[in-house]
N, C-alpha and C positions, 0 to 999 in steps of 0.2 A: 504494500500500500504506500502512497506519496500522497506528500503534503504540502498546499502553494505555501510560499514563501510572502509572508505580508511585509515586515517591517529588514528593510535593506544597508545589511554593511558587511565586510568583511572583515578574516585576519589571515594572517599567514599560517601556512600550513604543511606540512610534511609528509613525504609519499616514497614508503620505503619498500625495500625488494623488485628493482628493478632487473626482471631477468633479459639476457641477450641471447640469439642462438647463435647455434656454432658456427652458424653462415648466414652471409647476407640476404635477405628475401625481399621479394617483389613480387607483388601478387597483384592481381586487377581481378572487380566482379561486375557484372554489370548490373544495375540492378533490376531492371525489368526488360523483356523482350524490344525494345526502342531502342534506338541504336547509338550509345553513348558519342557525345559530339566533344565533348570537354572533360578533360580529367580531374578530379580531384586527390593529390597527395597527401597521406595522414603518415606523420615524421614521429613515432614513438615507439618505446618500449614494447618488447615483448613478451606480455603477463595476462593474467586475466581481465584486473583491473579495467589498463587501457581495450584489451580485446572485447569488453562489454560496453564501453562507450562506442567502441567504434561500429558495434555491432547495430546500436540504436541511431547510431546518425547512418550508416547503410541501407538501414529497414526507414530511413525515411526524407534520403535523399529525392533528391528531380531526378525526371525518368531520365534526361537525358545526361547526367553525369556518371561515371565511372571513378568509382573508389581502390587508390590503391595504395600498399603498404608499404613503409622504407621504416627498419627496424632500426632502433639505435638505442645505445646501452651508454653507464660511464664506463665500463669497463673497456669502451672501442677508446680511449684516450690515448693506448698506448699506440694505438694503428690508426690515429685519426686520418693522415696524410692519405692511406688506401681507403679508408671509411668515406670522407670525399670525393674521393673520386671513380669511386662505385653507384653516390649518389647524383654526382654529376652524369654521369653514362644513362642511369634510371630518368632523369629531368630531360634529356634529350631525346629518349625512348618516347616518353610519355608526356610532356608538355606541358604539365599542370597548370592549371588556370589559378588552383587558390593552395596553399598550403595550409594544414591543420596540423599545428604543432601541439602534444600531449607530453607536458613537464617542461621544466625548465633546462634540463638538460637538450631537450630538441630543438628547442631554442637558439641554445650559445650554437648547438649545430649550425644550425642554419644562418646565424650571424658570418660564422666561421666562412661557411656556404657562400657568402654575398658578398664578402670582403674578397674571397676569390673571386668571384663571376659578377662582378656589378649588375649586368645586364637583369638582375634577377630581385635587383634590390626593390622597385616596384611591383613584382608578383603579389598578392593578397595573400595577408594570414590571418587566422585565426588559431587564438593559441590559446590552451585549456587546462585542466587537470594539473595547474603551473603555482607555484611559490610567487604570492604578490603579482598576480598577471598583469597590473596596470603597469606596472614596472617592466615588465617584461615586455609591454605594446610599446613603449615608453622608446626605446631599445630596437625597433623594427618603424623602416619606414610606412609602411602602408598596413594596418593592421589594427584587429580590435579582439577581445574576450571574453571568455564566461570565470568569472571568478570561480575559484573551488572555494574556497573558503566560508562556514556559515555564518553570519553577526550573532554575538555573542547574546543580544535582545532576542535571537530567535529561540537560541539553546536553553536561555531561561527561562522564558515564558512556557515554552514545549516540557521544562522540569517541572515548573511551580505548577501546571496543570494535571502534572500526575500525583501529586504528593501531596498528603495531609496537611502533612508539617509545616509551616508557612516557610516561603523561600524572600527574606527580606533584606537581606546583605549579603553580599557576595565579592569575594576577594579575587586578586587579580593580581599577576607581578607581569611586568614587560620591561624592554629596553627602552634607551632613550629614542629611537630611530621611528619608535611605534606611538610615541606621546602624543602628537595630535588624534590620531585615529583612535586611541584610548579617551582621548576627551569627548569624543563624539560619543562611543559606545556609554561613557557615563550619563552623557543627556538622554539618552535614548532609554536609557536603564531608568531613569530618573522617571519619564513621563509613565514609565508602568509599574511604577511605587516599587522599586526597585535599587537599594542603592550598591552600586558597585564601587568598590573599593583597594583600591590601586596603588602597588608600592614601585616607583622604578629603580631598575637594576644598571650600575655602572657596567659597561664593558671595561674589558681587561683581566689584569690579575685580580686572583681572589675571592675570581666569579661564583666558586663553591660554595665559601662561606658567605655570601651576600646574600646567595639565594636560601640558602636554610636561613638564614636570619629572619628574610624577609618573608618567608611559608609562616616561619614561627612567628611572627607577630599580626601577620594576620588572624593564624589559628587559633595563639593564649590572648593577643589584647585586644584584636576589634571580634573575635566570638563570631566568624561568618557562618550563615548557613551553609556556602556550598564554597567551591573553588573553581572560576574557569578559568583552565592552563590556555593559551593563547598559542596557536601553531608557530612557535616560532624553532626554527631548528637549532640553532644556538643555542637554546636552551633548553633545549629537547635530546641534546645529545647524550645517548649511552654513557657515557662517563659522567656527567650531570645527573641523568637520573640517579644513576648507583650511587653517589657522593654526594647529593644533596637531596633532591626531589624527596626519593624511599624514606631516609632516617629521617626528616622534616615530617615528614607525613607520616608515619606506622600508625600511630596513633588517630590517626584522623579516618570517622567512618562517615563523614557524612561526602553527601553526591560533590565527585569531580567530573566537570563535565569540561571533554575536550574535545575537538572536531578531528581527532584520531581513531579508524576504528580499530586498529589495532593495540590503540591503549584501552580501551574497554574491554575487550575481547582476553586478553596476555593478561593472568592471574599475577606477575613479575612487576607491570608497568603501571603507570598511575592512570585512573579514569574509569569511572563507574558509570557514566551516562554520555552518550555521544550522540549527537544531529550531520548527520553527515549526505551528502550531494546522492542520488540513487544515478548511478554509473549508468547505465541504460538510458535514462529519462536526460542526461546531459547530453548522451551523444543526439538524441530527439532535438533539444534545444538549438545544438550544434548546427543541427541542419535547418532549421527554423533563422538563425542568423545565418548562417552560406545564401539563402536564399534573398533577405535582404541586404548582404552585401551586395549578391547578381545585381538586386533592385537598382543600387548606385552607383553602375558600372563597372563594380569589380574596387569601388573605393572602401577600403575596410573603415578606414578611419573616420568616413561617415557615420557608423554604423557604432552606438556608444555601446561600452563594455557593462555586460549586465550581468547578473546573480543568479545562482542556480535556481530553476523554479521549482523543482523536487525535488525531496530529501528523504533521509529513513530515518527514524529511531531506535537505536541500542540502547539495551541496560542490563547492565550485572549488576541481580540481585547479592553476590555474593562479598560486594566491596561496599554495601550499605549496609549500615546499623540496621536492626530490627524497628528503633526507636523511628527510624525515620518510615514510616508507615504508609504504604502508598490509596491513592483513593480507590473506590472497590471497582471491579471491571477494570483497573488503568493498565494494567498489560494487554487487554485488546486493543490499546492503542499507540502497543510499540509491536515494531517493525521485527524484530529480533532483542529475545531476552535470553539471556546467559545468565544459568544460574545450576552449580553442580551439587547443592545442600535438596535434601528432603524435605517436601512443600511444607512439613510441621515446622521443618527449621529456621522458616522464610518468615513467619508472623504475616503470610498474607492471607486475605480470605479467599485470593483465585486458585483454581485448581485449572490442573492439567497446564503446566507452565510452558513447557513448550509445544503442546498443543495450541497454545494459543497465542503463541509469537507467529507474526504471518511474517511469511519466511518472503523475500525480495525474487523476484522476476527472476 
């Protein structure tokens, strides 16, 4: 099940486990019996992940366009030199009208791409599934996006709606690079009696103990109800979490909600409730902007960077207190619930738990 997206912002985000195959690939489909006139190039990763967006923007491209794949990994870094000029060879083949870049890594490719072959710098992109995409349009001449990212106003209204417990403060720690977009998300928080509460963190040395300082004071002195971690990867890293995030938090059982599903998901990493983009339903969107780009002749940059408009809901019951009690029926209205404890252990009155997580397309 998806759910429109009302109230609009993003944050940065992270997207891990990108696999590469052992060989480069090129594939074309057409999509319906009409005889593709113009191609379209999707520059990403080879995973599920991306392979289900791209599968919805496929199922719902123009009859007359042709979709085709150019896989790239970080792992090609070492052989970038041959990686180029495989996709040069592919770009001559195929002539692509628009390119749809999935991560940021496809991205700095195609940068790389253009600063070789200029001729190529006014091609159209759309670039998705990406860390900060405005930044990333920002960076490409002709080009526009779908933010992955969900505004932190959606993930807590979407909490406070399943939960008893009232969700009235909520803590936040970010860099200094994210401070205005933090001030927004506080207004925004504000208007829906919401007050979010925000510590920023120096870069540099000592980043460990900055951020356990600042877990811990939000935790023992401003008393939050929940914590939303902010995608941001710097401080999301492996070494980060284990040295600070985990020992800050052991103690803390109430809802973290981050737009990671694999911190919900990972019994190891932090995040009990996630809102995150439904992969399918972005590549749908995808192709709903391709199409108003065509509109403005192939000008992306017409064409403003908008937010996903379906999402899913995750929740592990198993990283929330019993104390925080959810309201009756509100697992019918997530998407996927994770929870490995015996429904007596849960304090909830639903039964048949995953039965009645509606599992995603």
């Amino acid at each position: 099940m998806t759910y429109s997206i009302c109230l609009l912002f993003a944050y940065s985000f992270f997207i891990g486990g990108h696999g590469a195959p052992t060989t480069p690939s090129l594939q074309g489909t057409a999509v319906t019996q009409t005889t593709p006139t113009k191609t379209i190039m999707v520059v990403r990763p080879d995973n599920s992940h991306f392979a289900r967006a791209t599968a919805g923007l496929q199922h719902h491209l123009d009859q007359d366009l042709d979709l085709r794949n150019f896989y790239v990994s970080k792992q090609d870094k070492q052989r970038r030199g041959r990686k180029l000029k495989q996709f040069h060879q592919a770009v001559l083949e195929s002539k692509p009208r628009l390119f749809v870049l999935m991560n940021n890594y496809s991205v700095e490719f195609l940068r790389d791409f253009q600063a070789l072959h200029p001729e190529y710098k006014e091609t159209p992109c759309l670039v998705m599934m990406a860390v900060f995409a405005e930044k990333a349009v920002s960076r490409l001449p002709n080009a526009t996006a779908i933010r992955y990212e969900i505004p932190a106003i959606t993930n807590l209204v979407n909490l406070r709606a399943l939960m008893k417990t009232p969700i009235r403060r909520v803590g936040v720690i970010y860099r200094p690079h994210l401070r205005e977009d933090v001030a927004n998300q506080i207004e925004l928080c504000r208007k829906e009696k919401i007050e979010l509460t925000a510590v920023e963190i120096e870069n540099g040395w000592g980043m460990p103990r900055r951020i356990r300082r600042a877990l811990k004071t939000l935790v023992n002195d401003k008393e939050i109800d929940a914590l939303w971690v902010i995608n941001d990867s710097e401080l999301l890293s492996p070494r980060l979490i284990q040295r600070s995030w985990n020992p800050a938090l052991q103690d803390f059982q109430k809802p973290v909600v981050t737009g990671v599903e694999n911190f919900v998901s990972n019994p190891r990493l932090i995040g009990s409730f996630a809102v995150v983009p439904d992969h399918y339903d972005l590549g749908h969107q995808a192709s709903e902007l391709l199409s108003h780009i065509r509109e403005t002749d192939w000008q992306a940059t017409d064409v403003p960077v908008s937010y996903p408009f379906s999402v899913r809901k995750i929740l592990n019951l198993d990283k929330i207190n019993t104390a925080f009690t959810l309201r009756d029926h509100a697992l019918l209205e997530i998407d996927q619930v994770i929870s490995h404890q015996p429904e007596s252990q849960t304090g909830r009155q639903q039964t048949g738990i995953q039965a009645s997580a509606r599992q995603p397309r």
